[in-house]
N, C-alpha and C positions, 0 to 999 in steps of 0.2 A: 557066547560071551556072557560072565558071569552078572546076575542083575547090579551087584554092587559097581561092576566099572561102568554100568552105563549109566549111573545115577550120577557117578561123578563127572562123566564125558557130559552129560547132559547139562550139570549146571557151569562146566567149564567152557564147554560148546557156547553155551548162550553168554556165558559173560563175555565171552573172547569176541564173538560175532557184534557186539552191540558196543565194546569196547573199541573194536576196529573200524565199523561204518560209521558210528555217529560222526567223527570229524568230519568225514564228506558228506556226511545228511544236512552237517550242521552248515555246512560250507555250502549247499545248495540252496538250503531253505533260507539262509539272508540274501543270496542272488534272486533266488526268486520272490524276495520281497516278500516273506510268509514269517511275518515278526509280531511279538505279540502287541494288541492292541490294548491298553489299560483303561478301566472302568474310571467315570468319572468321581465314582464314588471309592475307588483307591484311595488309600493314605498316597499325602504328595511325595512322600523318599520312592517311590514304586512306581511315579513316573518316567525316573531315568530307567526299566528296564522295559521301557517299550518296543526295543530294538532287539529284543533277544528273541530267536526263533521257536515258536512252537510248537507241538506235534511230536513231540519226541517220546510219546507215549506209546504212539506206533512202534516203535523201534523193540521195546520190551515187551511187548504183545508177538509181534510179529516169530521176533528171533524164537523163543522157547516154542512156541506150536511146530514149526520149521525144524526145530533140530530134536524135535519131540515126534517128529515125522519122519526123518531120516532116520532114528535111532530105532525105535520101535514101531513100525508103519500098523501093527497089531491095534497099538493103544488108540486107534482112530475108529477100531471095530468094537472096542470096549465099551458099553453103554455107559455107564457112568463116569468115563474120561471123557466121551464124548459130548455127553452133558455141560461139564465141567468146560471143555475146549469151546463149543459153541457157546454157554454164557459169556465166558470172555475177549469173544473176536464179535458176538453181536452186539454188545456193549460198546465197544472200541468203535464199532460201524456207528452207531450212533453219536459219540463223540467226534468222532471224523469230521460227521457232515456237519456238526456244530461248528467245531474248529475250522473248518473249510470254509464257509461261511460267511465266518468271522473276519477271516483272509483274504477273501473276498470282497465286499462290503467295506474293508477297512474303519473297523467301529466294532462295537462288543455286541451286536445285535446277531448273533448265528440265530439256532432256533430258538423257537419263544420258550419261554420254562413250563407254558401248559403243552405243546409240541413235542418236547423233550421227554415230558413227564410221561404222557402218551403212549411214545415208543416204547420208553421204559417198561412200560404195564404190560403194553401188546407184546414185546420180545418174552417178557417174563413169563405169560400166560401161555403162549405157545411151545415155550421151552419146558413147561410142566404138563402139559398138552402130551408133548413128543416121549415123553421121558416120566410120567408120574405111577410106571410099573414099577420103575427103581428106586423113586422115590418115599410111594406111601401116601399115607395121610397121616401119621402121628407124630409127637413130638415127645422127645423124649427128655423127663426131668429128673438130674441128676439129683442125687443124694435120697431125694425122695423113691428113684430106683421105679417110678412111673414113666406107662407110657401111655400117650394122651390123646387118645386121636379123636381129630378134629374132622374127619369127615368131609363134608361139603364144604366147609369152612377155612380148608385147608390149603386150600389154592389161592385163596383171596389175601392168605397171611404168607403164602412164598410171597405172592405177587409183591405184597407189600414190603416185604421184608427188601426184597431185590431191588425196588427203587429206593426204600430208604437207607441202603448199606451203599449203594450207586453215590447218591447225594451227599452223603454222610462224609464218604472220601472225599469226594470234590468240594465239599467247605474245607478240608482238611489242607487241599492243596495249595499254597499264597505264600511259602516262603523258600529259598531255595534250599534244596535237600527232605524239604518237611516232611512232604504226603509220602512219595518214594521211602525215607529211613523208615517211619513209622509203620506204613507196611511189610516193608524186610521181617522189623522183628515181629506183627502180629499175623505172620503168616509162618511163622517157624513153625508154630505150635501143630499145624495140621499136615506138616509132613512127616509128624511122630504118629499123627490119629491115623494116617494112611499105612503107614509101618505097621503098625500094632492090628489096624484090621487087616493085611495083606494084597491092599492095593498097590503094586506095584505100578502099571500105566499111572497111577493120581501122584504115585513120589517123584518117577519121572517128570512130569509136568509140573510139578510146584518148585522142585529143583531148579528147574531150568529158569522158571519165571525168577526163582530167587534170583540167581548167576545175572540175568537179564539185571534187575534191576539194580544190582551192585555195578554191573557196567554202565548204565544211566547213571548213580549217585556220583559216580566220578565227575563228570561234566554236568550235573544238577547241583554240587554241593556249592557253599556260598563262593567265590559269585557265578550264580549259575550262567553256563552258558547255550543251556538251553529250558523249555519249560516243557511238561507233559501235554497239558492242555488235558480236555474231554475224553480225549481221545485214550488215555494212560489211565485218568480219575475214576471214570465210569467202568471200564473195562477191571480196572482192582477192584470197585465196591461188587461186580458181577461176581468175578473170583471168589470172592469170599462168602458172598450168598450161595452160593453155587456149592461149596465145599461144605459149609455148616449144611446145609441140605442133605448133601448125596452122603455124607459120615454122619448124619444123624447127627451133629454138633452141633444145634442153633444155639444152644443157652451157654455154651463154651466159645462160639463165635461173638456173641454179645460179650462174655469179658475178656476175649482174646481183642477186639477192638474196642476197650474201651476209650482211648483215645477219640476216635471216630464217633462213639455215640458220646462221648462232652462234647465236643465239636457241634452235632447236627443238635444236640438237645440246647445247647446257648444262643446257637441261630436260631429255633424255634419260639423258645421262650424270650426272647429281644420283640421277635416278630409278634407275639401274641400281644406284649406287654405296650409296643407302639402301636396295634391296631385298638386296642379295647379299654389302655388308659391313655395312649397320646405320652406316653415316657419310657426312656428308654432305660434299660435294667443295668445294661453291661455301657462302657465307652465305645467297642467298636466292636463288630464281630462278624467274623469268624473271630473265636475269642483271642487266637494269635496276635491276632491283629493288636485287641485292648492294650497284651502286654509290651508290644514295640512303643505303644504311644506316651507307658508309663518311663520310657528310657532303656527300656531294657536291650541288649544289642539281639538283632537275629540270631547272629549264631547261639546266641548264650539262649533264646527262648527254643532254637532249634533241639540244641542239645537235653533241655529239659524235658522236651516229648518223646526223646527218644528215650529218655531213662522211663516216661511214663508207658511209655510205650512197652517197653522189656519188663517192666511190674507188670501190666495185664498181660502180655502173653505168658510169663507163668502162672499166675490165676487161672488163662485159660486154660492152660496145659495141664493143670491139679484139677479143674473142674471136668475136663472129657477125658482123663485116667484114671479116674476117685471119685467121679458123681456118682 
């Protein structure tokens, strides 16, 4: 079969699968009472969607490995898919057990965020462990046409890198449609980077996760009728570390999600500026959040990130084709 029709079977496969199950995921997860719980530090409009199920993270995780296995069972012996595959099914496991937790417990207490953080490091570190013949030590800086290798030092900035693109998503994720679109478009960009170096197994599976999560935004977009959770958030920020990694793209992966780093950089700088002066910099954040409280409607802030979103991924895209 020619690789073009399975690229297309692949993202059609995973939309179709994740477009047909979710009604009954969704329909099981309210019976079994697996509905989200909201933070008490939520904006109060965000209390009515306490009853919405979620976990539907799994759902676009699951399907593209799945028909990413049926399609080409090879792409599972490929080192650097396999990279790629395990970063983001070990990621998703760790959100799981968050989100399970959480459902459990009935209260937003799953793992604690040094617990969390943890795991993040430990999967990341093992995962470069397993895999850092394919990976390297260098980083490669575009325009300048350097490559930079870091050495021993090299491991401590994946690690890093994977929890804070992990995290990064997951501020990103609090409004329906949000995390999901903006993903969509700043993952387009690296299933050109994989065309252009002749990864075929990595276009497969990015395809697929596409397809997957256009069949999530259908039932995630406003009003959503279901939410990702941990389980979706962490398993995309994995992806994406995972890919700027194994294509040598990290500084194209930074402005392919630029979205994601305003996100995590306005959470951070909130958080510095209430620990060290006692005032807060922004009105709410995740800085989505700010702009609902200024009036603005969801949808209308949703739609904004995604325009923002479709500007950095062609930045990213001119920056890993033309650095």
């Amino acid at each position: 079969m020619k690789i073009e029709i399975l690229y297309l079977l692949s993202f059609l496969g995973s939309l179709a699968l994740v477009f047909v199950v979710m009604p009954k995921y969704i329909s099981y997860l309210k019976k079994a009472g697996y509905n989200q719980e909201v933070s008490e530090y939520a904006l109060k409009e965000y209390q009515e969607k306490a009853k919405t199920p979620i976990m539907g993270g799994l759902l676009f995780v699951v399907a593209p490995l799945l028909v990413t296995l049926i399609l080409r069972p090879s792409a599972y012996l490929d080192p650097k898919a396999l990279f790629v595959i395990l970063s983001y099914a070990s990621f998703c496991l760790i959100g799981f057990l968050d989100d399970f937790l959480i459902l459990l417990r009935h209260n937003n207490e799953g793992l604690s965020p040094k617990k969390k953080l943890l795991a993040q490091l430990v999967f990341a570190a093992l995962l470069y462990l397993l895999f850092h013949k394919h990976i390297g030590t260098s980083v490669y800086l575009p325009f300048l046409h350097w490559n930079v290798d870091l050495g021993f030092l090299f491991a401590p900035f994946l690690v890093l890198v994977f929890a804070t693109e992990a995290n990064a998503v997951n501020f990103t994720d609090g409004m329906d449609g949000l995390c999901a679109g903006v993903s969509f478009f700043s993952l387009v960009p690296f299933v050109l980077f994989a065309l252009k170096d002749g990864e075929s197994n990595l276009v497969l599976l990015i395809l697929g996760v596409l397809g997957a999560l256009l069949g999530y935004l259908y039932y995630n977009r406003f009003p959503a009728k279901i939410f990702m959770g941990d389980s979706g958030s962490l398993a995309l920020g994995a992806l994406f570390a995972s890919l700027g990694f194994i294509l040598h793209k990290e500084v194209a992966l930074f402005f392919a999600g630029l979205v994601f780093v305003w996100e995590m950089f306005c959470v951070s700088l909130q958080l510095f500026s209430v620990i060290v002066f006692h005032r807060r910099i922004f009105s709410y954040t995740p800085i989505h959040y700010a702009f609902r409280l200024k009036g603005i409607a969801e949808t209308r802030i949703v739609g904004s990130f995604y325009l923002l979103a479709i500007v950095s991924a062609v930045i990213g895209l001119l920056v890993g084709f033309y650095g």
